[in-house]
C-alpha positions in Angstrom: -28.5 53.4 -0.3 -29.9 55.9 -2.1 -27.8 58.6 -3.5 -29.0 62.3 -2.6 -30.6 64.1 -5.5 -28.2 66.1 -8.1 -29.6 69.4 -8.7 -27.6 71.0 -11.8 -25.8 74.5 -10.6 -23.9 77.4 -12.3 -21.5 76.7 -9.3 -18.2 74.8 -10.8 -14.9 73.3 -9.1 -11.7 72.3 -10.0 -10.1 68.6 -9.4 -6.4 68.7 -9.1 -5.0 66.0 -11.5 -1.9 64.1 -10.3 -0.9 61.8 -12.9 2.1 63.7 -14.2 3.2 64.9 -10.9 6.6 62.5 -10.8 7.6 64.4 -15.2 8.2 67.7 -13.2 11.7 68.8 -12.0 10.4 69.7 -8.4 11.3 69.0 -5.1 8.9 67.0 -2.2 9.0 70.7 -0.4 8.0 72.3 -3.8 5.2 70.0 -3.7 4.3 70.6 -0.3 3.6 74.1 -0.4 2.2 73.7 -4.1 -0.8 71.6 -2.8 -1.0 73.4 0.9 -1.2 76.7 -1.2 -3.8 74.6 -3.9 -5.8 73.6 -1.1 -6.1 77.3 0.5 -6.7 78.5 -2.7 -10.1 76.4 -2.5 -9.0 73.0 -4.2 -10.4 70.7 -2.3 -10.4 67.4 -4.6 -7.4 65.1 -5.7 -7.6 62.8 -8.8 -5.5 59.8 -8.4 -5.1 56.2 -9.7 -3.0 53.2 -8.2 -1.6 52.9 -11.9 0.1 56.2 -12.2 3.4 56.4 -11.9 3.2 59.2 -9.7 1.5 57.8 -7.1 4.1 57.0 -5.2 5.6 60.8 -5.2 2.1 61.7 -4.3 1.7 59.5 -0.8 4.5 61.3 -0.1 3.5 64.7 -0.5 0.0 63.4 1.4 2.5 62.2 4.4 3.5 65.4 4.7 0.7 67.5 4.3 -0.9 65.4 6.9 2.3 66.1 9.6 3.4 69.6 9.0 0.3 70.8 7.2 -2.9 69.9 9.4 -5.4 72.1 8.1 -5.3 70.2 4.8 -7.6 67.4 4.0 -8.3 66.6 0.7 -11.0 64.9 -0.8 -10.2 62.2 -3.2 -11.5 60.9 -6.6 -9.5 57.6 -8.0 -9.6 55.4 -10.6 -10.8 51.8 -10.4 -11.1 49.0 -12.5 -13.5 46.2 -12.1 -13.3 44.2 -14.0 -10.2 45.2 -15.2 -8.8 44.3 -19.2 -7.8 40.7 -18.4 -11.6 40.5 -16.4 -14.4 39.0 -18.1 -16.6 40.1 -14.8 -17.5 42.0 -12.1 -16.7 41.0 -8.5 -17.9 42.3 -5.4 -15.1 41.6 -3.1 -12.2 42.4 -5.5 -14.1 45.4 -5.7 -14.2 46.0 -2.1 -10.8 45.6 -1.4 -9.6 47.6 -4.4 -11.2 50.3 -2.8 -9.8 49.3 0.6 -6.2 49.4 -1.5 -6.8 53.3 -2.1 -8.4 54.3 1.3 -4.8 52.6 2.7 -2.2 53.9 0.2 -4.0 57.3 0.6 -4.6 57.5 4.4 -8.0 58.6 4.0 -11.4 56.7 5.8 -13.7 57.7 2.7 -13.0 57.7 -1.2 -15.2 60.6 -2.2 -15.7 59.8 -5.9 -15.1 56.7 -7.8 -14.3 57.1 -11.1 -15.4 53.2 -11.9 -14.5 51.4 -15.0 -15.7 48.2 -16.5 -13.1 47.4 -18.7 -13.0 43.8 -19.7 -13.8 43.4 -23.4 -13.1 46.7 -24.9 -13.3 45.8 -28.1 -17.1 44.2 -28.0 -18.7 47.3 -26.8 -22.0 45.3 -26.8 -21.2 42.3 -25.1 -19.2 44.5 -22.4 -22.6 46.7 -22.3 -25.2 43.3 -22.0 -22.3 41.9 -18.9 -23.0 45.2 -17.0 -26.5 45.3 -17.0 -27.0 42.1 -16.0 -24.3 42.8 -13.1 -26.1 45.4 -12.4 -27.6 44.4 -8.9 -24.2 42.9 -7.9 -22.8 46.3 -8.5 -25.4 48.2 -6.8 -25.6 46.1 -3.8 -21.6 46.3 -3.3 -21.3 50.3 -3.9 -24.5 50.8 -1.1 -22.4 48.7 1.3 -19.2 50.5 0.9 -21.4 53.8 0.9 -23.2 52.9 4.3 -20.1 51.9 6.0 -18.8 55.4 4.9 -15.9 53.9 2.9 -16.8 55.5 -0.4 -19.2 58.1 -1.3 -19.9 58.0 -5.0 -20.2 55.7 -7.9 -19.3 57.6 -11.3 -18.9 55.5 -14.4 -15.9 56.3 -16.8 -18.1 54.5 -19.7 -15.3 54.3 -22.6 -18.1 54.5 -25.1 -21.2 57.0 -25.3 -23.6 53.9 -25.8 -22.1 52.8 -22.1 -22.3 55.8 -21.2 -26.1 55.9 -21.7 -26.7 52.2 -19.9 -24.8 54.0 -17.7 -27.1 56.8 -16.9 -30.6 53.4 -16.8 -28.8 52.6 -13.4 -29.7 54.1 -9.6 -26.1 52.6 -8.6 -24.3 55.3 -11.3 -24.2 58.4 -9.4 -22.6 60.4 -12.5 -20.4 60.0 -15.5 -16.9 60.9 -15.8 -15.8 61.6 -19.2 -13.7 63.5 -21.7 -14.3 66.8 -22.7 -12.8 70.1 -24.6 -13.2 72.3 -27.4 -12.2 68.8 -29.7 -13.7 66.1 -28.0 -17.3 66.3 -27.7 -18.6 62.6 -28.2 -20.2 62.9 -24.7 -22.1 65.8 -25.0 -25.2 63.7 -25.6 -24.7 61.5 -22.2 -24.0 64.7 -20.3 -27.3 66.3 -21.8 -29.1 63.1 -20.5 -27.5 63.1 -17.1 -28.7 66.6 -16.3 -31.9 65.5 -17.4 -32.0 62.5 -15.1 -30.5 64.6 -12.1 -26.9 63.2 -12.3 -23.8 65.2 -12.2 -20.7 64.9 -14.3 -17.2 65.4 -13.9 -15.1 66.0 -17.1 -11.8 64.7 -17.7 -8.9 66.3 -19.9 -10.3 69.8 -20.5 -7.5 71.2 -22.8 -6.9 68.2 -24.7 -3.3 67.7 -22.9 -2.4 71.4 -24.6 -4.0 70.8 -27.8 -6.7 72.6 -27.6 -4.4 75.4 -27.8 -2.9 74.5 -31.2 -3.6 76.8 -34.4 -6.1 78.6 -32.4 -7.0 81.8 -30.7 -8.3 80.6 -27.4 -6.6 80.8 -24.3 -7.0 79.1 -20.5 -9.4 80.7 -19.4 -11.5 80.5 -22.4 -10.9 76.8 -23.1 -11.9 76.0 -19.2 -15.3 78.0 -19.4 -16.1 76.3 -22.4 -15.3 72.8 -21.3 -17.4 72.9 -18.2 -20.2 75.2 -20.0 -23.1 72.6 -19.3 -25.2 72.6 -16.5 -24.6 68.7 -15.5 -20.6 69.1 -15.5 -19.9 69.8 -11.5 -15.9 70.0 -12.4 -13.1 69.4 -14.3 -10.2 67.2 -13.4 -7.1 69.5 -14.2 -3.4 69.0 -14.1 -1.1 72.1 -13.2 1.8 72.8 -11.4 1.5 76.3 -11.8 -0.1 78.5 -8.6 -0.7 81.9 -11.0 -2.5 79.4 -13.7 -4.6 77.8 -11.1 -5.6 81.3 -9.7 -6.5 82.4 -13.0 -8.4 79.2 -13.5 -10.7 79.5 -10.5 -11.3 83.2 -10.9 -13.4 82.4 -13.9 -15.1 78.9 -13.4 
């Protein structure tokens, strides 16, 4: 099924990360109104993954957002392995029912974004690169069935590597790339340079560095976020914050 064009935009958004969620001293009513006041605020995307150890904590918060909060529906982005580290290859119904494990635990009829990995052979970058390609049709006819049945909308890579990244970007099935990016890690820059070129989006993952792009230098929140999302492919930035005033801040000047 074809995916509809990507048109690059000044027009950025924020994805509220959840991974450390369950290291913060705060209640499931703290969280509640955190996320209702998030979402109101114009947050409209949660990043999540099955492997967090949050995850739990946040089904929670969704279970109650979804009874005593109904004006709040998130979208959701997760995290997906296949094949994952102790997979050699990619398989169309483990696939499918990984992603029928998140539309569950989450409640939700659609995963919005997919931040897909193929993990299995890390450390042979080539051989991992020459599996997926000649996957490739395997992997595009599962994500078009999953998309036409409504039960996931779309396919970014998470490439590990800039040369996957870039087989990444040769296939119609990719809708996008999700990748790292901040004042200090720029090995992407390329790949995202290419997929605006090539009319796909991108979705940038650790903006400050976990706090470091702070250290030893004179640049502040607001600063580091415009810069991380300053190219024209880069649609948003996962970000994790528990802190309403910061997140305010934060959208003002995206």
């Amino acid at each position: 099924m074809a995916t509809e064009a990507f048109r690059p935009s000044r027009a950025k958004r924020l994805i509220l990360g959840t991974m450390r969620l369950h290291e913060i001293d705060r209640t499931v009513d703290q969280w509640l109104g955190f996320f209702a006041t998030a979402f109101r605020l114009g947050v409209r995307t949660i990043h999540s993954s099955l492997e967090y150890d949050s995850f739990p904590l946040l089904r929670e918060i969704l279970g109650r957002l979804r009874r005593e909060h109904r004006d709040v529906e998130f979208r959701h982005m997760v995290k997906l392995g296949d094949p994952h580290f102790d997979e050699e290859s990619f398989d169309a119904e483990r696939f499918s029912a990984r992603v029928d494990g998140y539309r569950s635990a989450l409640g939700t009829e659609r995963v919005d974004d997919v931040q897909w990995m193929w993990r299995g052979g890390l450390d042979a970058d080539g051989e991992r690169i020459d599996r997926f390609r000649k996957a490739m049709d395997q992997i595009g006819s599962a994500a078009d069935k999953l998309k036409a049945a409504g039960r996931i909308g779309r396919l970014f890579c998470f490439p590990y590597t800039p040369g996957f990244a870039e087989a990444a970007l040769d296939e119609q099935a990719i809708d996008g790339l999700a990748v790292y990016r901040n004042a200090q890690e720029s090995d992407y820059d390329r790949a995202i340079d290419r997929a605006g070129e090539v009319g796909k989006p991108c979705i940038i993952i650790r903006p400050f560095n976990a706090g470091k792009v702070f250290e030893g230098a004179d640049t502040g929140p607001t600063t580091a976020i415009r810069s991380a999302l300053a190219k024209p492919a880069i649609e948003a930035a996962v970000l994790s914050t528990s802190n309403i005033g910061h997140l305010q801040q934060l959208l003002r000047v995206i």
